[in-house]
C-alpha positions in Angstrom: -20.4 -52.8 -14.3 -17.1 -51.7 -12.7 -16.9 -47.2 -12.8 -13.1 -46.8 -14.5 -12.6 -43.5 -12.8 -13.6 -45.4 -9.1 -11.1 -48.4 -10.4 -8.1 -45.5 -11.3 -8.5 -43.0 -8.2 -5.9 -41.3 -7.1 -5.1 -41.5 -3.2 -7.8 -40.0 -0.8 -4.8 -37.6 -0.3 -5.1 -36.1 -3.6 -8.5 -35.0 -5.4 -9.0 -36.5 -8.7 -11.6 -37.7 -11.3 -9.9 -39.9 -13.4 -7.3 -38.7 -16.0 -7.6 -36.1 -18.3 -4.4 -36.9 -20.9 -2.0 -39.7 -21.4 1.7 -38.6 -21.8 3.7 -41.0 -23.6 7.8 -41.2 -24.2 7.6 -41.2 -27.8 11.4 -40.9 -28.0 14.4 -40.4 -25.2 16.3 -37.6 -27.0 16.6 -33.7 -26.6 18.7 -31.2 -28.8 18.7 -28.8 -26.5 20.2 -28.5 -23.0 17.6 -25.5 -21.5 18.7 -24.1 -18.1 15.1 -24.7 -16.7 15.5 -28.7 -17.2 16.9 -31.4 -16.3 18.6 -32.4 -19.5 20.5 -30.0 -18.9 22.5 -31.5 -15.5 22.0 -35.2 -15.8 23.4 -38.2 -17.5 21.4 -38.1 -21.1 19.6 -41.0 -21.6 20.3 -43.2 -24.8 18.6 -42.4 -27.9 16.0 -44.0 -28.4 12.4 -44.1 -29.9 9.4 -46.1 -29.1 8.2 -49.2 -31.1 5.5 -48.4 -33.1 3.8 -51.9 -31.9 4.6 -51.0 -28.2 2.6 -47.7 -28.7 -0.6 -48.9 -30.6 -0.2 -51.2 -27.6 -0.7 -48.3 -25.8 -3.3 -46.6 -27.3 -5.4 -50.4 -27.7 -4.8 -50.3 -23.7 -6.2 -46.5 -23.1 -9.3 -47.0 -24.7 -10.1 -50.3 -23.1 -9.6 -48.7 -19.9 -11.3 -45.0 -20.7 -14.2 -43.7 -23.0 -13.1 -41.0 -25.5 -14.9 -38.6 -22.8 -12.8 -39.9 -19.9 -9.6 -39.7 -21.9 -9.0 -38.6 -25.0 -5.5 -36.8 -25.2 -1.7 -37.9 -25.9 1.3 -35.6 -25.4 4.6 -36.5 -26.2 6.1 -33.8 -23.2 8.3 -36.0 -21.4 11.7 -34.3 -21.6 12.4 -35.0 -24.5 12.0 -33.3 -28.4 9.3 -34.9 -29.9 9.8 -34.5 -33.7 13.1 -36.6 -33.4 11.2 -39.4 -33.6 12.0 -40.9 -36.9 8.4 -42.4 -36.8 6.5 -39.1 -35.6 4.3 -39.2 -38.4 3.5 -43.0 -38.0 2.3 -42.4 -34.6 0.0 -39.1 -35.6 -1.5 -41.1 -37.8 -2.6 -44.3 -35.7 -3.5 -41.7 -32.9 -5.9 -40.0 -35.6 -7.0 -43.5 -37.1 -8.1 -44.4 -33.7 -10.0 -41.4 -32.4 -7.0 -40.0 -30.4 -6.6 -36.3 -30.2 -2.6 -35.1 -30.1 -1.5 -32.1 -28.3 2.0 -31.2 -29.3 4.6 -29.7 -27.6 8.1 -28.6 -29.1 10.7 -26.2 -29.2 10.4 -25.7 -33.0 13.5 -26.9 -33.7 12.4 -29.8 -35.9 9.5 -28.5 -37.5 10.9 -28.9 -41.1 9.5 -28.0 -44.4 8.6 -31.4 -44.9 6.6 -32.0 -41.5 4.4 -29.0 -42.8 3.6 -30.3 -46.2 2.7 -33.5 -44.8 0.4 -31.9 -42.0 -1.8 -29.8 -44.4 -1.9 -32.1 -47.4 -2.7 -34.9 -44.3 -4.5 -33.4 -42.0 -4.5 -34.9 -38.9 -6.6 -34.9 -35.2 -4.3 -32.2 -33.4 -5.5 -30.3 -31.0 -3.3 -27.7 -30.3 0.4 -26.9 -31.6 2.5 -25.6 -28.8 6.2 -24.6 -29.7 8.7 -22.8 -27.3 10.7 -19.7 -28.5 12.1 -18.4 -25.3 13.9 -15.1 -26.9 14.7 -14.0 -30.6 18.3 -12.4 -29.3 21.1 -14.6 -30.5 23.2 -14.1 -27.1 20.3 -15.3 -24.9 19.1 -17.8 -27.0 22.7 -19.9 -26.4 22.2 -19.3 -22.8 18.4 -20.6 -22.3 18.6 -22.9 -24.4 22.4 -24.4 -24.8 21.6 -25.3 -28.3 24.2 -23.6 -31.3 23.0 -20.7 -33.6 23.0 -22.9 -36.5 20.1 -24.9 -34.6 18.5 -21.5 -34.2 19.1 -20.0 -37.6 17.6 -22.8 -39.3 14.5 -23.1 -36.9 13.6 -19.6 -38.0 13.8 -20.3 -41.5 11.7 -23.8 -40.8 8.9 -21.9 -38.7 8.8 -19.2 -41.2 7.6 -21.5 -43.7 5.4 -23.0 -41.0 3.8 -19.3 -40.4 3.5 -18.6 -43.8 0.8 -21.9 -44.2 -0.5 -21.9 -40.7 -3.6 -20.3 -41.9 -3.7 -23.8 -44.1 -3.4 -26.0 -40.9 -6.7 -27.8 -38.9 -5.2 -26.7 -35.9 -4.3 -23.8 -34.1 -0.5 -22.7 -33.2 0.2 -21.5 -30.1 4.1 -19.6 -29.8 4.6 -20.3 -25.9 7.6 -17.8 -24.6 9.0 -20.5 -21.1 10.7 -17.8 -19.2 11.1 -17.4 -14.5 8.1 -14.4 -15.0 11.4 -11.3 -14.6 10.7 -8.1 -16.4 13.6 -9.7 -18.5 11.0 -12.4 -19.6 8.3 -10.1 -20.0 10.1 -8.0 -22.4 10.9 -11.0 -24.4 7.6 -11.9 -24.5 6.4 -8.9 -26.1 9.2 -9.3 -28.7 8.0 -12.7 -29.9 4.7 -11.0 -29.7 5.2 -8.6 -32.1 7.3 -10.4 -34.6 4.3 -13.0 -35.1 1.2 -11.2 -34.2 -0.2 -10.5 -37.4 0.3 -14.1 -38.6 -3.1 -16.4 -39.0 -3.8 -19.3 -36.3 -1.1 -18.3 -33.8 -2.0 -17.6 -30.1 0.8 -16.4 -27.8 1.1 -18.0 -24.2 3.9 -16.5 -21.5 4.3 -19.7 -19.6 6.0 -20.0 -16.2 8.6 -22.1 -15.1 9.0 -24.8 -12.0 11.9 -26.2 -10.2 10.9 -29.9 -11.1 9.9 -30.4 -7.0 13.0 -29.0 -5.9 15.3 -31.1 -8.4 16.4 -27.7 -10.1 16.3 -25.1 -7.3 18.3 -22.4 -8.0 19.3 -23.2 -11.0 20.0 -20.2 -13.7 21.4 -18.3 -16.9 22.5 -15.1 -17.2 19.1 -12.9 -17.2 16.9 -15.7 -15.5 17.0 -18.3 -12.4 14.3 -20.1 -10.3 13.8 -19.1 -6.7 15.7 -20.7 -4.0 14.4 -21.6 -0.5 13.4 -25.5 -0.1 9.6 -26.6 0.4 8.1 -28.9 2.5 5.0 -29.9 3.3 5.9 -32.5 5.6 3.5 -35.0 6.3 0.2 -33.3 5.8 -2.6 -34.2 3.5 -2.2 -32.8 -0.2 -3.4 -32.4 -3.1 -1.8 -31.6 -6.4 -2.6 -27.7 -7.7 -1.3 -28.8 -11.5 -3.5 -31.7 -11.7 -0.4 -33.6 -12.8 -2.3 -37.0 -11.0 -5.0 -36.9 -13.5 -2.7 -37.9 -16.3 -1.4 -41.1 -17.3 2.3 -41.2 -18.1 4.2 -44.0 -20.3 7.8 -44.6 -20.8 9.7 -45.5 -23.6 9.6 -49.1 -22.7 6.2 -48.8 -21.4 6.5 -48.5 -17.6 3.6 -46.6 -16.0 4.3 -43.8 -13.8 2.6 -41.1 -11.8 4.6 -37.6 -12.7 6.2 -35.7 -15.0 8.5 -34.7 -12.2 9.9 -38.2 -11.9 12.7 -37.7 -14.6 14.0 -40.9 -14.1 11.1 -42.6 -13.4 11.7 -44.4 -10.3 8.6 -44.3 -9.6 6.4 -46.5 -11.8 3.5 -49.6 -11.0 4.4 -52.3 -13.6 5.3 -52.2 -17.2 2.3 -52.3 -19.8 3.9 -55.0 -21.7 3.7 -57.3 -18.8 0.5 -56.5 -17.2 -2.9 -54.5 -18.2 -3.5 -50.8 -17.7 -6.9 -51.9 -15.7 -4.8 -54.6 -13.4 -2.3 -52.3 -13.1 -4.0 -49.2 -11.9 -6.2 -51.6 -9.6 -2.8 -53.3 -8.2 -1.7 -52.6 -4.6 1.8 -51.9 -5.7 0.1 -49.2 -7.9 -0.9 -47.7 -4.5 2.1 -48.4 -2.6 4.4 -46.7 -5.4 2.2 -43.9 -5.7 1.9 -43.4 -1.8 6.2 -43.2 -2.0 6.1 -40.9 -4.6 3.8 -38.6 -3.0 6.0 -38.6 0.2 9.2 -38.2 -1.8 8.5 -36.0 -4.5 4.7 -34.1 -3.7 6.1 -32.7 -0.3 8.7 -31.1 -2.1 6.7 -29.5 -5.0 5.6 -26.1 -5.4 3.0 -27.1 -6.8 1.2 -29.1 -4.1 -1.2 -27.7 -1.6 -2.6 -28.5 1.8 -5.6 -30.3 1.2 -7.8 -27.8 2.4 -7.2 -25.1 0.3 -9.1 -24.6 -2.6 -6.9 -22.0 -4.6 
């Protein structure tokens, strides 16, 4: 019998024990246009959501690959905001029907009344419930986030309700506060803090940000920016400190690729419609792509280290 976590190895490069979640493009679209991302400076890509057949597909492919110890977790993170999805509920439920445990992350801007009725009168296999709110001042919430006042207004009144159940909820809530780690963050932290602290099932998280492997270096608002000052690692062994090789990542039309870096995904081994998760991650050109990325995009990234360091 073949070992799946010998078959998917990352480089000798990197260390690695197979993946720990699967990330998959559930849609293409964001309504918000944050400093700290790339949505913010590119071309947006069309809207678009996945084929529910293309992502049972998917799943099928996962767990013929990995045991439910080896991999067990989808995330829809992929730049994108994933309760646009007109079929967001669709895919919850296959990824509950088939043993799958969801970990959601959102900025809360689509979290309607609805969504919440349907997720405590059908509850689902979540594992945690991760939604952004970067500030609760009007001013700086236009400048982190580009999105209008109307979007925030009515995300208030939508997570309220949310709140007001979450004690109802299988799952826990946790109110993440993205910010460059400035007193100016800190102090907005504490703000979010104390407006929700003494609501049931919701854990607060001050969460850093990165500059994508130099893709958004420098980049800023008005009371936050990332550092400056380009890395390089040059040619010497590495290995990734975020782990972000023992994931699987899917795009919307099913190409496989290495990093959640890659926002255009240049960098991909096949497509899963074409070819077999196993064949592909066995395949040379899985290697030789991955070995390009690593030079292209790992020496750049903050958060890649010289092989042998441990911290």
């Amino acid at each position: 019998m073949i070992v799946v976590s010998e078959l998917a190895r990352p480089l000798p490069d990197f260390h690695g024990f197979g993946y720990r979640i699967a990330q998959i493009e559930n849609n293409t679209h964001c309504n918000y246009k944050c400093w700290f991302c790339p949505n913010a400076y590119d071309t947006p890509a069309p809207k678009e959501c996945m084929d529910l057949d293309l992502f049972a597909k998917i799943l099928k492919e996962i767990r013929s690959v990995y045991t439910p110890l080896e991999l067990n977790d989808i995330s829809f993170a992929t730049y994108n905001e994933p309760n646009l999805d007109d079929t967001f509920t669709d895919k919850l439920q296959l990824m509950t029907a088939t043993g799958f445990q969801y970990e959601h992350i959102s900025n809360g801007s689509m979290i309607t009344t609805d969504l919440t009725d349907f997720l405590i009168e059908n509850p689902q296999n979540i594992k945690n419930f991760r939604l952004n709110i970067p500030t609760l001042d009007e001013k700086k919430w236009k400048d982190i986030t580009g999105a209008s006042l109307a979007v925030m207004y009515r995300m208030f009144y939508q997570l309220h309700y949310l709140f007001d159940r979450a004690s109802q909820l299988n799952f826990p809530i946790t109110v993440i506060v993205n910010g460059d780690g400035s007193e100016d963050h800190k102090q907005e932290f504490q703000k979010v803090y104390q407006k929700f602290v003494h609501t049931k099932n919701i854990n607060f998280s001050m969460t850093g940000l990165i500059d994508r492997a130099g893709t958004l270096e420098g980049a800023e608002c008005e009371t936050q920016k990332l550092p400056t000052g380009t890395i390089d690692w040059g040619d010497q062994p590495l290995r990734c400190n975020a782990n972000y090789f023992d994931n699987l990542y899917f795009g919307i039309k099913g190409n496989v690729f290495y990093c959640c870096h890659d926002y255009h995904q240049d960098y991909s081994c096949g497509n899963i419609n074409e070819t077999p998760l196993l064949q592909l991650l066995n395949s040379d050109n899985y290697y030789k792509q991955k070995e390009r990325f690593m030079h292209d995009f790992c020496r750049k990234c903050e958060q890649a280290r010289p092989l042998e360091i441990v911290n």
